[in-house]
NUTORZA-12802 format. One record per residue: residue in three letters; x, y, z of N, C-alpha, C in turn. Coordinates in steps of 0.1 Angstrom, whole numbers, plus 5000, padded with zeros to 4 digits. Layout:
N
ALAXYZXYZXYZ;...
This chain:
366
UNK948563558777949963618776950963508773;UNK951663508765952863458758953763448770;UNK954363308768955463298782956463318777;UNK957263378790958663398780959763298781;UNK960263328772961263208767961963188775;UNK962463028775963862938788964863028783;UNK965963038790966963108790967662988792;UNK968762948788970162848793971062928799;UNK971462928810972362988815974062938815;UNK975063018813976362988802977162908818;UNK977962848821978462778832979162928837;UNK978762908853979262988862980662928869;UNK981663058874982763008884982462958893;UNK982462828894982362788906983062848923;UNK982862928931983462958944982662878962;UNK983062798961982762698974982762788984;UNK982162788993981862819007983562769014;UNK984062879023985362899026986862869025;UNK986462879005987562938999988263078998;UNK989463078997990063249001990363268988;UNK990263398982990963418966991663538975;UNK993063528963993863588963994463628978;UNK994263558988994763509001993763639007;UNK993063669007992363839013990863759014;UNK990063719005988463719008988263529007;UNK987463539018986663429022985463389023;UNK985363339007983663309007982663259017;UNK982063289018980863259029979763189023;UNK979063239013978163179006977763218991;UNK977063188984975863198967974963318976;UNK975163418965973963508971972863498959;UNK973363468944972463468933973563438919;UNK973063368911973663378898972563408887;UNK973163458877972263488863973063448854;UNK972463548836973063518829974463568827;UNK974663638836976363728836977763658842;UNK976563638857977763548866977463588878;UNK977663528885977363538899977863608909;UNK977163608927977163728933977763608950;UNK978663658956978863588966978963708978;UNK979063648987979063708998980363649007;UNK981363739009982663689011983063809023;UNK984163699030984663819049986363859040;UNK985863989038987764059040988564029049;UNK989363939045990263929059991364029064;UNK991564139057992664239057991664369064;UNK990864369059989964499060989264429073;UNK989064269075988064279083986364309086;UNK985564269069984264329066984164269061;UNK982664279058981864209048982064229038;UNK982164189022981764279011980764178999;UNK980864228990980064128980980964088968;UNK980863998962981963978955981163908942;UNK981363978934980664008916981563898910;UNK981563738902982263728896981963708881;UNK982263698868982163688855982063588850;UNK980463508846980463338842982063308829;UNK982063198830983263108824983163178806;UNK982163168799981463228788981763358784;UNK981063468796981663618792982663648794;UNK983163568808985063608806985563568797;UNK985463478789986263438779986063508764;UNK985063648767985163738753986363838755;UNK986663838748988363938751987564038754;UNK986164108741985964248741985064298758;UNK984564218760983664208771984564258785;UNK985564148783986664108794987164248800;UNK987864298787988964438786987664538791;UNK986464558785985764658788985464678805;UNK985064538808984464508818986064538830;UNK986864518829988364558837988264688837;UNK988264768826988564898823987264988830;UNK986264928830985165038841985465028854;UNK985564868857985964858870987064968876;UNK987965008872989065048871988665238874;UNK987865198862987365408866986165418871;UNK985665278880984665298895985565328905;UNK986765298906987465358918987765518914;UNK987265618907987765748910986265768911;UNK985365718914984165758922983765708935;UNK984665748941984565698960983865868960;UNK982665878963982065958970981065928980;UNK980165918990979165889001978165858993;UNK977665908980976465898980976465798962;UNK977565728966977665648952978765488958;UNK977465418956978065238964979865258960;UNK980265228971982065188971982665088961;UNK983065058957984164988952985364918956;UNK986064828963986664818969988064728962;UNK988064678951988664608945988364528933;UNK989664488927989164388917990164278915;UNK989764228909990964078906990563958896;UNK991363868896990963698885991063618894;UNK989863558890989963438898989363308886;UNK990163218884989763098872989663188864;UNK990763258862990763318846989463418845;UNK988663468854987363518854987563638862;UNK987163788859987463868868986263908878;UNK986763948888985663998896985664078906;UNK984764158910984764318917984064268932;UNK984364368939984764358956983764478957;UNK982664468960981664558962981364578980;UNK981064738985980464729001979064639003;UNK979064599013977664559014977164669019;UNK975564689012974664759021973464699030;UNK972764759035971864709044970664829042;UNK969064789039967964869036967664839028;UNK966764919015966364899002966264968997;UNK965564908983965865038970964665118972;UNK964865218964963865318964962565258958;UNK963165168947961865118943960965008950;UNK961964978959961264928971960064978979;UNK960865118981960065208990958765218983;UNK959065308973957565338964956565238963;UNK956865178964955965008965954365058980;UNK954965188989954165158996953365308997;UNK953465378982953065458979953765618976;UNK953565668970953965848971954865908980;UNK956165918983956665998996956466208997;UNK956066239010955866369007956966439000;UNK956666558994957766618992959066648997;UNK958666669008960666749016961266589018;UNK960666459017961566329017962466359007;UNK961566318994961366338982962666418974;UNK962366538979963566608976964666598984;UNK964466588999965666499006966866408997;UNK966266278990966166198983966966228972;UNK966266318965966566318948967966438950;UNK968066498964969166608966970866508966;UNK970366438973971666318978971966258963;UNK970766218956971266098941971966228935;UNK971466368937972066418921973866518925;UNK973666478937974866508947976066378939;UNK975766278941976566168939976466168921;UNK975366168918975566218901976366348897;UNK976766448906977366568899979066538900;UNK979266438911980366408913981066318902;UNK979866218897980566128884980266208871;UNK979566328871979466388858980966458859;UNK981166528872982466608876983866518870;UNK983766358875984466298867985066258852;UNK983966308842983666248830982766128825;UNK982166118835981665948835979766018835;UNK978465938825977165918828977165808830;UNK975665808838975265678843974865588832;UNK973765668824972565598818971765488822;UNK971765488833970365378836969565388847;UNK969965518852969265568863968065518869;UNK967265458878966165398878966065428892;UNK964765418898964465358911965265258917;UNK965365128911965665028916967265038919;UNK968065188909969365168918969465288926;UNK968665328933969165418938968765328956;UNK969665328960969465248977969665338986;UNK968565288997967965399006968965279016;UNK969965329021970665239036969865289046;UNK969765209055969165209066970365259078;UNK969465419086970565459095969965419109;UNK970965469120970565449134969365599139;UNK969465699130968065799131967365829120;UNK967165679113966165659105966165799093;UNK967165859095966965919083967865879067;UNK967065889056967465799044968965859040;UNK969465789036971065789032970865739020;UNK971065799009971265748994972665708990;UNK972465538982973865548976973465518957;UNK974065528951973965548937974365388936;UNK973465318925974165168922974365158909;UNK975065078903975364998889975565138880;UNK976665118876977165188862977565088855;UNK976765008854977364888847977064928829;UNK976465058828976165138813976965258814;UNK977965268822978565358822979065448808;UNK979165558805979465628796980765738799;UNK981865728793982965798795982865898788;UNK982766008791983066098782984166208782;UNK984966168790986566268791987466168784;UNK988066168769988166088766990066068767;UNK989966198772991666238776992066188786;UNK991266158799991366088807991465958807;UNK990165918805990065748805990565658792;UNK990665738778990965678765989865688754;UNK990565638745989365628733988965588731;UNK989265448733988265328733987865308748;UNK986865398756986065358767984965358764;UNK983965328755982665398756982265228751;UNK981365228761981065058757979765038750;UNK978865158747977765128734978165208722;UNK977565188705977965288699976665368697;UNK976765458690975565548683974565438678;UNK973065458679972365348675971965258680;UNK972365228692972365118700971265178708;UNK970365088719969065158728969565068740;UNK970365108751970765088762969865138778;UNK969365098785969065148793967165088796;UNK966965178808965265148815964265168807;UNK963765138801962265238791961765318797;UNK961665258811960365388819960965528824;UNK962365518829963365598823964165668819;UNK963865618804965065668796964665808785;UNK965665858786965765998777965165968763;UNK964766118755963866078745965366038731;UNK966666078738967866058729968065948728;UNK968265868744968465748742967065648735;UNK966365658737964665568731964865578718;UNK965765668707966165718694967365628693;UNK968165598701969365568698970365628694;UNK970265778701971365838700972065898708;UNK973565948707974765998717973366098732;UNK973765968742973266038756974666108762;UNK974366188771975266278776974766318794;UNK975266438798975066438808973666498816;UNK972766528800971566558803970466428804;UNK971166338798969966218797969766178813;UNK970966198820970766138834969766218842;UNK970066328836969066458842967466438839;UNK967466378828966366338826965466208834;UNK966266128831966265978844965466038859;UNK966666148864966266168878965066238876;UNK964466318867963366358867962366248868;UNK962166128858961266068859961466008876;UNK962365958876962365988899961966038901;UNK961866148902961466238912959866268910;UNK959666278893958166248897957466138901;UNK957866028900957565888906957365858923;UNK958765968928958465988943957066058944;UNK956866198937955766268938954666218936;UNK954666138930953066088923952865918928;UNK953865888927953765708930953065608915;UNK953465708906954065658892954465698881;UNK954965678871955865708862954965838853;UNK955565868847955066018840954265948825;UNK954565868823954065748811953565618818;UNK952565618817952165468820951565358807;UNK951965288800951665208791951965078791;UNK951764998777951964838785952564788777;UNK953564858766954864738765956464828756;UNK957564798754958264878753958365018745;UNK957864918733957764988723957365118727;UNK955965148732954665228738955865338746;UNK956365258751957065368762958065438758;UNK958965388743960065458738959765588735;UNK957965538728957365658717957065758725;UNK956365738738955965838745957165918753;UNK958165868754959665948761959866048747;UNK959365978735960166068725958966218718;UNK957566188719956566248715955566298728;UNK955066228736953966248744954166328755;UNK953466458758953966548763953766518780;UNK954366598790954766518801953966558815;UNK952866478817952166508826952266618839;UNK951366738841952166828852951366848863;UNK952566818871951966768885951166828892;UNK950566978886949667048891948666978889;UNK948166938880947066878877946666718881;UNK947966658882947866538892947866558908;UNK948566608913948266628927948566798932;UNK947266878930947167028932947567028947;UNK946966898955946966948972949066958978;UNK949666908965951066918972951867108973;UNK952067118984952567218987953667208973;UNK954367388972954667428960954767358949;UNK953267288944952967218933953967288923;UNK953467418919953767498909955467518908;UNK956367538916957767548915958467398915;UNK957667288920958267178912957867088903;UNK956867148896956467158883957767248874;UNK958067348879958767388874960167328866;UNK960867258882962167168884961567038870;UNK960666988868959866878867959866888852;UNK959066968846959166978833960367018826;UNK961467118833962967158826963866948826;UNK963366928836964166818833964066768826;UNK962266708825961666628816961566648799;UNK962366778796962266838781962266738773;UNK961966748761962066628753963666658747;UNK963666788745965266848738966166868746;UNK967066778748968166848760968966928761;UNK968567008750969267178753968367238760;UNK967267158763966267258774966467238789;UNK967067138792967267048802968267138814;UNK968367098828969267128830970867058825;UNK971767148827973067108822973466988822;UNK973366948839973866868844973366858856;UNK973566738857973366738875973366828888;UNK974466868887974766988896974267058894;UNK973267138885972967218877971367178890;UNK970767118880969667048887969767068906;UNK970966978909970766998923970467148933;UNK971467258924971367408926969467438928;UNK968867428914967267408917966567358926;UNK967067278929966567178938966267288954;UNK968167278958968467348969967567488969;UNK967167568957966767668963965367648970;UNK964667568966963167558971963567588986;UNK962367638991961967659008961767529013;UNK962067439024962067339028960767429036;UNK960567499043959667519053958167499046;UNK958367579034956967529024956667439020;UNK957867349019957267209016956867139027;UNK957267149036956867119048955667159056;UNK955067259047953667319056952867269057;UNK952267199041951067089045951366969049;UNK952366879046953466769047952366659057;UNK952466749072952066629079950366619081;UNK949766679074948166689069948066619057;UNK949066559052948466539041948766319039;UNK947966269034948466159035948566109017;UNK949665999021950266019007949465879000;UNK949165958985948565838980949165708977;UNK948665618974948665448967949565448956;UNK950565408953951065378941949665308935;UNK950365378921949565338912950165178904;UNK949365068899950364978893950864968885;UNK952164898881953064948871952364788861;UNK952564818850951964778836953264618838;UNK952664528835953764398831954964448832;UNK955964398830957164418825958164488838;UNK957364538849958264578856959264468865;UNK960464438866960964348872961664368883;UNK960664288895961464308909962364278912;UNK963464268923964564198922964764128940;UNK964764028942964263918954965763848957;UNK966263848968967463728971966363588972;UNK967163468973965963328974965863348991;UNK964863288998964463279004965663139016;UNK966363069012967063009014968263109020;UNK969063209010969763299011969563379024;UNK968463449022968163509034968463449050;UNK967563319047967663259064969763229064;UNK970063149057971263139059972463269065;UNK971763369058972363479061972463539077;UNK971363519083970763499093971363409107;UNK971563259098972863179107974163239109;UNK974263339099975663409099976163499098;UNK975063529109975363679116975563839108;UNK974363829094974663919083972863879085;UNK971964059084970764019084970263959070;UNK969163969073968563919055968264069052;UNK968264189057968264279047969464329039;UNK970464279048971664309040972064209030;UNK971364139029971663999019970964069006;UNK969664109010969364179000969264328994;UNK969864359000970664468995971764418989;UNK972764338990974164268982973064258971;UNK972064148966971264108956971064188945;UNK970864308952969964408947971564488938;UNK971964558948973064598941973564508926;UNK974264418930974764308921974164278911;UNK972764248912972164178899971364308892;UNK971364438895971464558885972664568879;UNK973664568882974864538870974964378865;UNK974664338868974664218859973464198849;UNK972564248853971464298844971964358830;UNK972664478832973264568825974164528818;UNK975164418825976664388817976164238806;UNK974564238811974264108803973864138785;UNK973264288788972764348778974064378763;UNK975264458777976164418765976764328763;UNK976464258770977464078768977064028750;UNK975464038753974463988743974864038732;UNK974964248731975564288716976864238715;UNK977964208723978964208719979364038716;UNK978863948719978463798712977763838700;UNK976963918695975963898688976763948675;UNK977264088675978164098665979564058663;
C-alpha cells in the first residue's frame, strides 16, 4: 500500500495556557491542531464552564472568501439551539483569526459505539429518533447538514445511562432559505463532491444540488449501520463507493438479519430512505421521524433481550478514527475535566475542521 503523502501544516494561532481572550475565556490547554486550526479547551469566566474553543490557522484566516463564509455560518449556528444539536455559544477574533465557543461534551460518538458491534433495534431507533428530531429542527430552519455520519452524531453520557444524542459539525452546512440567510450563503457550488463516501446521497456522489432529502438519506445509511454493524456498501476505495450510492441496489435487511423483530417494517423505513431518487425519499426529516415514531416499541422489544447482537463487521481502509493524544487526556485529568470529555471536545472540533479543511482547499485552489 502506497503511503500517503506529508502534509505541511499552515502556522497555527498561537494561544498559551492562561491567556484570557476578549477578557471572558481562559485558556487551559492544546486539545489538537490540524490542517484548519486548532482546538483549545478554555474556562468561561462569565458563564463559569468549560467550553471548547475552535480557532482559524493564520493562513485560512487570511482568505477573505473563507473568512466571511466561515463568520457567516457561525452566525446561523446560533438559530439552531435545540437539545439534540451541539450548542454554540459564541464567536469572536482573536490575532486577526476568528474563532467559535463550542459546549463541551462528555461520552462518544456513535461511531464509537458501533465499534462494539450492532445495537438492538428499540436503541437503535431510540437513537436515529433523537438525530432526526434535531435534523427536522435545522431543516425547519433552512439549513442541511450534508455530512451526516456516525462519527458526528455524539451519544453524551447521562446519570441513567440512557443515550442522549447531540448532532455535530455543519461545518458543510447548506442554506437553503435564501431570504433569510442571503444569497451568497451556500458555500459549495453545483459540481463540487462534498461530504462522507460511505454516506453520502447518490446526488451528492454525482455532484449535484443536495437538499433536504440527501440528509435523509445519510440517516438511513445510520440507521442501517446501527442495524447491521455495517454500511449498506462495503468496498475498498472511494471511487467504489460513489458508484455503488449511485447504481448498486441497497441491501435488505430481511435478508441480512431475518432474526430482528419487525425486520419487514424497517426494511420498509430503510429502503424509502435509501432510494437512489429523492423524490422517493422521505421529504424530510420530520417526515422520516413521523415513520419512525409509528413503529410499536413493544415489538421491537419482544425478541430484544434473547437476542445477542452481532460483531461489526470491518470497515475497508480508509475509515478514519478520530483520538485526542494521549498526553491530552492525562493532563485533562490533572484538571479536573475527564479524559472522556477531552475527547469528546476532539471529536466534535476536528469533524469541522475536517470539513472547513475541504473547503479551505477548493477555495485556495481556485
Amino acid at each position: 500500500m502506497v503511503a500517503p503523502p506529508r502534509i505541511s501544516l499552515p502556522p497555527v494561532v498561537q494561544l498559551e495556557p492562561g491567556r484570557i481572550i476578549d477578557e471572558r475565556y481562559r485558556i487551559h490547554s492544546l486539545i489538537g491542531e490540524g490542517g484548519v486550526g486548532s482546538v483549545h479547551l478554555a474556562d468561561d469566566l462569565t458563564e463559569r464552564r468549560w467550553v471548547a474553543i475552535k480557532v482559524l490557522n493564520e493562513d485560512v484566516a487570511s482568505n477573505v472568501g473563507l473568512r466571511e463564509r466561515f463568520e457567516r455560518e457561525t452566525r446561523a449556528l446560533f438559530a439552531l439551539a435545540h437539545p439534540n444539536i451541539v450548542a454554540v455559544h459564541d464567536f469572536g477574533v482573536v490575532e486577526k483569526a476568528p474563532y467559535l465557543v463550542m459546549e463541551v461534551l462528555e461520552g462518544q460518538t456513535l461511531e464509537s459505539l458501533l465499534e462494539e458491534g450492532a445495537l438492538a433495534p428499540a436503541r437503535a431507533l431510540d437513537i436515529v429518533s433523537q438525530l432526526l428530531n434535531g435534523l427536522a429542527f435545522a431543516h425547519g430552519q433552512g439549513l442541511i447538514h450534508r455530512d451526516l455520519k456516525t462519527a458526528n452524531v455524539f451519544m453524551v453520557r447521562t446519570p441513567d445511562g440512557r443515550d442522549y444524542v447531540k448532532l455535530l459539525d455543519f461545518g458543510l452546512v447548506k442554506f437553503l432559505d435564501k431570504t433569510r440567510w442571503g444569497a451568497e450563503t451556500t458555500l459549495t457550488a453545483v459540481g463540487e463532491v462534498f461530504g462522507t463516501p460511505a454516506y453520502m446521497s447518490p446526488e451528492q456522489a454525482m455532484g449535484r444540488r443536495a437538499d433536504a432529502r440527501s440528509d435523509v438519506y445519510s440517516v438511513g445509511v445510520v440507521l442501517f449501520e446501527m442495524l447491521t454493524g455495517r454500511w449498506p456498501f462495503m468496498v475498498e476505495d472511494r471511487a467504489a463507493m460513489l458508484r455503488a450510492h449511485i447504481a448498486t441496489p441497497v441491501p435488505w435487511l430481511l435478508e441480512m438479519r431475518p432474526d430482528l423483530p419487525m425486520a419487514t417494517e424497517l426494511d420498509t423505513i430503510l429502503q424509502r430512505a435509501l432510494a437512489k431518487e429523492s423524490a422517493q425519499r422521505f421529504a424530510d426529516a420530520r417526515e422520516m421521524a413521523a415513520a419512525v415514531a409509528a413503529l410499536d416499541p413493544r415489538a421491537l422489544a419482544g425478541r430484544a433481550a434473547s437476542q445477542q447482537e452481532p460483531a461489526a463487521a470491518a470497515k475497508p481502509p480508509g475509515a478514519s478514527p478520530v483520538a485526542a493524544s494521549g498526553a491530552a487526556v492525562e493532563q485533562a485529568r490533572q484538571g479536573g475535566l475527564s479524559g472522556v470529555a477531552w475527547i469528546a471536545i476532539a471529536v466534535v472540533a476536528f469533524a469541522a475542521l475536517a470539513c472547513m479543511l475541504a473547503v479551505a482547499i477548493y477555495l485556495i485552489a481556485g
